[in-house]
C-alpha positions in Angstrom: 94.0 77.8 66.7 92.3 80.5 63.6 88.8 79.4 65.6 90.7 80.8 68.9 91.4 83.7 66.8 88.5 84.3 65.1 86.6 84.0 68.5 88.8 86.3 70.3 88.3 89.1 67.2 84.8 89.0 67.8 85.2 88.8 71.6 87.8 92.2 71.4 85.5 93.5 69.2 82.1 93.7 71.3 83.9 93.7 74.7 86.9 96.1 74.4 85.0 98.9 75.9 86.2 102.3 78.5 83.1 103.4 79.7 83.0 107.2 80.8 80.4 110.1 81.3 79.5 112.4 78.6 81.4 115.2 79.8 84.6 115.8 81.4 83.0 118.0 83.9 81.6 116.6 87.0 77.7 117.1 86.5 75.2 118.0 89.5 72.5 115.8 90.6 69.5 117.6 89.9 65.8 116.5 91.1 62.9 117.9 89.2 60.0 118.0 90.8 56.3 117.4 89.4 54.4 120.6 88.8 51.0 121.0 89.6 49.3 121.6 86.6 51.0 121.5 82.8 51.1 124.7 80.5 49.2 123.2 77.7 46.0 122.6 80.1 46.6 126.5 81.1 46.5 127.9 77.6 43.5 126.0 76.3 41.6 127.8 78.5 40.2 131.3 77.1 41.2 133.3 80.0 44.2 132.6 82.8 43.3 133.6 85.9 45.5 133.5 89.0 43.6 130.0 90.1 44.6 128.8 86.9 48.4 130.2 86.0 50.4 127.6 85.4 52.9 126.6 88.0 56.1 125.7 86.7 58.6 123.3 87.6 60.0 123.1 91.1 64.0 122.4 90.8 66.2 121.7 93.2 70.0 121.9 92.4 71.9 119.2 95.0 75.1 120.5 96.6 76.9 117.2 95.3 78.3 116.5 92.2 79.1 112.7 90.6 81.3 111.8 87.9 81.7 107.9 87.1 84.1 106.3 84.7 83.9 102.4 83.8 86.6 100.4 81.4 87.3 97.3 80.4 90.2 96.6 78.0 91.0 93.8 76.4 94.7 93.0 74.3 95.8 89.8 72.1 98.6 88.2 70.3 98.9 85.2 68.7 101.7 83.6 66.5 101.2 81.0 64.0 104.2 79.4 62.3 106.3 82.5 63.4 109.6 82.4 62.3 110.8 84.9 64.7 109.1 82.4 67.7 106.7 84.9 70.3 104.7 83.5 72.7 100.9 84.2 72.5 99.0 85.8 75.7 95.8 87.1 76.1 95.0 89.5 79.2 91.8 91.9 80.2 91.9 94.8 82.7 88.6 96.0 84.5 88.7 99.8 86.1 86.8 102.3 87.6 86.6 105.5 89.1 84.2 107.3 91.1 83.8 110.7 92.0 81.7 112.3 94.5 82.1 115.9 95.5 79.8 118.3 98.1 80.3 122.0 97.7 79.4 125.0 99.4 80.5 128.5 99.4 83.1 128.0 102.0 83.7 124.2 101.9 84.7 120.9 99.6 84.2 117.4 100.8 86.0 115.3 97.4 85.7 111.4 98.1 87.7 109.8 95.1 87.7 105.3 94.7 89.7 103.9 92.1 89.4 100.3 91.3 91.5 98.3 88.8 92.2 94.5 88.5 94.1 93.1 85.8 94.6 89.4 84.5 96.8 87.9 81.7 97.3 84.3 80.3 100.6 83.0 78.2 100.5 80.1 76.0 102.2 77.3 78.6 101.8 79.4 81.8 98.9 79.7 84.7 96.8 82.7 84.4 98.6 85.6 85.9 97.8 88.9 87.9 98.5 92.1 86.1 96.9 94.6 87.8 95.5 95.4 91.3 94.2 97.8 93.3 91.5 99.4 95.9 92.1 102.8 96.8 89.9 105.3 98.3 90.5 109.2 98.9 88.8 111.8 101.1 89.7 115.3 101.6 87.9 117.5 103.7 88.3 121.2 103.4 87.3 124.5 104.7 87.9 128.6 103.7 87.6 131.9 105.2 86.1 133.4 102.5 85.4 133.2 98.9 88.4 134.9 97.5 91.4 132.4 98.4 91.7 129.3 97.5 93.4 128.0 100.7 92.1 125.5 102.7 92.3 124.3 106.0 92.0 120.5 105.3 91.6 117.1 106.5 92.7 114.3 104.6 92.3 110.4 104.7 93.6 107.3 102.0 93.3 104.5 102.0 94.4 101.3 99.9 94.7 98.2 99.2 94.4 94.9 96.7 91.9 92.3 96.2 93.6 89.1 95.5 97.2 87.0 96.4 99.8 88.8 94.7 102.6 86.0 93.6 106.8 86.2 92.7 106.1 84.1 89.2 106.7 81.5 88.3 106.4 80.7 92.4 102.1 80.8 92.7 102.6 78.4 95.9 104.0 81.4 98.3 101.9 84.4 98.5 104.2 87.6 99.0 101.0 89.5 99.4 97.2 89.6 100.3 94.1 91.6 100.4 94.7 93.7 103.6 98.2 92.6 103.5 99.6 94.8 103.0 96.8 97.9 103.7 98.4 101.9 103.9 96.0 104.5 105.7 97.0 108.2 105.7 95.2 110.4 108.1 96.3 114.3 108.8 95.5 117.7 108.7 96.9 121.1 106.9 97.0 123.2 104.1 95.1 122.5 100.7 95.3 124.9 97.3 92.6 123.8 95.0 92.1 125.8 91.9 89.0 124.3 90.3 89.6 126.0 87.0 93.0 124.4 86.4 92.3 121.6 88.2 95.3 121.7 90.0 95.7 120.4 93.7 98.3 121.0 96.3 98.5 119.7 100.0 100.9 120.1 102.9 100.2 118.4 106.1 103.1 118.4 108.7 101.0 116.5 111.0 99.8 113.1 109.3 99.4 109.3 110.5 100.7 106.8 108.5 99.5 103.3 109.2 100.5 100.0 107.5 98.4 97.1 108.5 99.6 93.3 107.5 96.8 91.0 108.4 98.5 87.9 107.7 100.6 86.0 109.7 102.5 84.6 108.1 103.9 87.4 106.2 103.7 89.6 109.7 106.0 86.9 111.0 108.1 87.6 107.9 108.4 91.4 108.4 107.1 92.1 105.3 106.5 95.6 104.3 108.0 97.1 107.1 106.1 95.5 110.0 108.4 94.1 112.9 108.8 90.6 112.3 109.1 87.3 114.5 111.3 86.5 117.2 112.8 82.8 116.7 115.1 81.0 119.4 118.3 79.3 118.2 116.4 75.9 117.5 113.9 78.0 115.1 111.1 78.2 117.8 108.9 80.9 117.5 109.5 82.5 120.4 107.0 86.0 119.5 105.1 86.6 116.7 105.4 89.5 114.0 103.5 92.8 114.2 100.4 92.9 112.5 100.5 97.1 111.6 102.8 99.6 112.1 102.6 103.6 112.9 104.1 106.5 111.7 103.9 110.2 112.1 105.3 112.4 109.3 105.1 115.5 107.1 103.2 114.1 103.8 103.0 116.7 100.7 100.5 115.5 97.6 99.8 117.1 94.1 97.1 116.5 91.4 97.2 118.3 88.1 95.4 117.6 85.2 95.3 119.2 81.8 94.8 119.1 78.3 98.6 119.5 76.7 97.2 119.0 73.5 94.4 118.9 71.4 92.5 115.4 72.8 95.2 114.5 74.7 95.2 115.0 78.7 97.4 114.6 81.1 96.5 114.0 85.0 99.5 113.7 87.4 99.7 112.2 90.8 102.2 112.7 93.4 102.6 111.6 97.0 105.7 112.6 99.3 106.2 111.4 102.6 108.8 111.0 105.7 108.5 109.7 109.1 109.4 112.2 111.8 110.6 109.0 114.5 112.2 106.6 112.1 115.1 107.8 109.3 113.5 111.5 109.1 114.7 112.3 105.5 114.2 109.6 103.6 111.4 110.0 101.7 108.6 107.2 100.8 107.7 108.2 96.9 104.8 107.6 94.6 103.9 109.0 92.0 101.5 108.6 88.6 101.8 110.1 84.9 98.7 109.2 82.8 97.8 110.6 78.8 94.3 109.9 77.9 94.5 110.3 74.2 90.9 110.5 72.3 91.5 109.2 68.8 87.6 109.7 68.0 83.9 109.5 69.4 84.5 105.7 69.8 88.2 105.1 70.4 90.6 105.7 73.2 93.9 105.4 74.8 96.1 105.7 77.6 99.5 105.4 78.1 101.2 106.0 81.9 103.7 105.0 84.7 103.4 104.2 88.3 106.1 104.3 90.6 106.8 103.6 94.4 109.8 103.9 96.6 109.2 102.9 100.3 112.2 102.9 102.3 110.8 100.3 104.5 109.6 97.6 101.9 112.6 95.3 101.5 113.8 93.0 98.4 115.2 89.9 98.1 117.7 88.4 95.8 118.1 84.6 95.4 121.7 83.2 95.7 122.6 79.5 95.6 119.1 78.6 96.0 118.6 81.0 99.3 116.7 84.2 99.6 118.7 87.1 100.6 117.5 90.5 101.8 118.5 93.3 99.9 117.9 96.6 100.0 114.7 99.1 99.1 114.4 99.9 95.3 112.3 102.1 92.9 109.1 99.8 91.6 108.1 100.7 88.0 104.7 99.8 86.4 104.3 101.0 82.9 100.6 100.4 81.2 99.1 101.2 77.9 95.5 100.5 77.0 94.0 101.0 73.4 89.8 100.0 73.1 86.7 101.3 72.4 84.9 104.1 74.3 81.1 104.0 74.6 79.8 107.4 76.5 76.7 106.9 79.1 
């Protein structure tokens, strides 16, 4: 058990690492050119003449700008001999985002993928999923002129997981797969983007909402909203479940970010959206609170929530051994990461 320990220090100590560019500011691509002929070769001459004047670097600035962030963290506990019992677990979390913006005087094209994937391990217990996600964002946006900061916009998400997610202890049943289930938003409307406050608003009354479940067996299920199987009185299938299913709604998102105190900032994240055909009203929710607090040059933390209400994602309950459907609920995911930052 102390050489498990003593590994894992050492381990926590050279891996426990949140990558992330130098600067909070996206920074331009820039391509420097090679000049012609260097300044030094110029001046050793006695005279310049204007054969001879040096040339100076050609420069061109790229209309997109990049920002990457990479992090690994990594958390342990152990208990030896402890009287008040505990149960020791070990558990890692890779992320990433990526950031890749094209401006123009009158136009912003933002692309946004966010990657995370999170695994822990208990003392007694299979190794465990923690964390998972794919998600891409796109917005598209154009302006009359330089003054406003209106757009007329065209967005499109999309998201996803990587692996079989699992109701533990229960790792035999799969209640969810890579592409099952899958959410694409598509639509088009009204964007304010204030680059200087970083703060983000869109309104789209006219937006697609697609929910794909690729699997059949949860398809046949009805999971996460999809229409599920048709069985005869003898439990024949009689028609299979739907593999995707389409709505058309109003969807309003926000993203504000700021620094609320000194090396601590907070980004928020907020998605609202109801279906015009199906239960107009209720309102699918999700939304994300994240601090990033920077203790130091080489240390960092972060501490959020992330929570989803969708009306048509239904729970179960077990009774006597059966599964019972139940109604929607709120999902809540609360994360805190502590490690060390190394800047690229």
């Amino acid at each position: 058990m102390k050489l498990l320990q003593y590994t894992f220090l050492f381990v926590s100590l050279t891996f426990s690492i949140n990558s992330f560019s130098q600067k909070d500011t996206i920074s331009p691509i820039i391509v420097e050119l090679k000049p012609i002929t260097t300044l030094a070769a110029v001046t050793s001459k006695a005279t310049v003449t204007a054969k001879t004047r040096p040339k100076l670097p050609l420069v061109y600035l790229s209309h997109w700008q990049r920002k990457n962030t990479i992090g690994f963290d990594l958390h342990e506990i152990a208990f030896v001999n402890w009287n008040a019992g505990g149960v020791s677990s070990i558990s890692g979390l890779l992320k990433g985002n990526f950031i890749r913006i094209h401006t123009r005087e009158k136009s912003e094209w933002n692309n946004e993928l966010i990657v995370r994937y999170g695994i822990n391990k208990q003392d007694g217990l299979p190794i465990q999923k923690s964390d998972d996600e794919f998600r891409f964002n796109s917005t598209f946006g154009y302006r009359k002129d330089t003054l406003t900061n209106w757009y007329h916009s065209g967005k499109f998400n999309f998201n996803t997981q990587f692996s079989n997610g699992f109701k533990y202890p229960n790792t035999s049943s799969p209640i969810s797969k890579p592409f099952a289930p899958a959410y694409t938003f598509l639509g088009y409307g009204a964007n304010y983007f204030d680059k200087v406050k970083k703060f983000d608003l869109y309104i789209s009354p006219l937006t697609f909402k697609n929910t794909l479940v690729l699997d059949q067996t949860l398809a046949n299920k009805g999971s996460f909203g999809v229409a599920k199987a048709i069985y005869d009185a003898d439990g024949n299938l009689i028609s299979k479940g739907e593999k995707s299913r389409t709505e058309f709604g109003f969807l309003v998102t926000n993203y504000y970010k700021k620094e609320v105190w000194k090396n601590i900032t907070m980004e928020n994240r907020l998605s609202l959206y109801s279906d015009y055909i199906h239960n107009f009203g209720n309102i699918d929710m999700e939304w994300r609170l994240n601090f990033d607090l920077v203790v130091n040059r080489y240390v960092r933390a972060n501490i959020g929530t992330h929570l989803i209400y969708d009306d048509d994602i239904k729970t179960t309950e077990e009774i006597n051994g059966v599964q019972a459907p139940k109604g929607a609920k709120l999902q809540i995911k609360q994360f805190l990461g502590v490690g060390l930052v190394y800047i690229i």
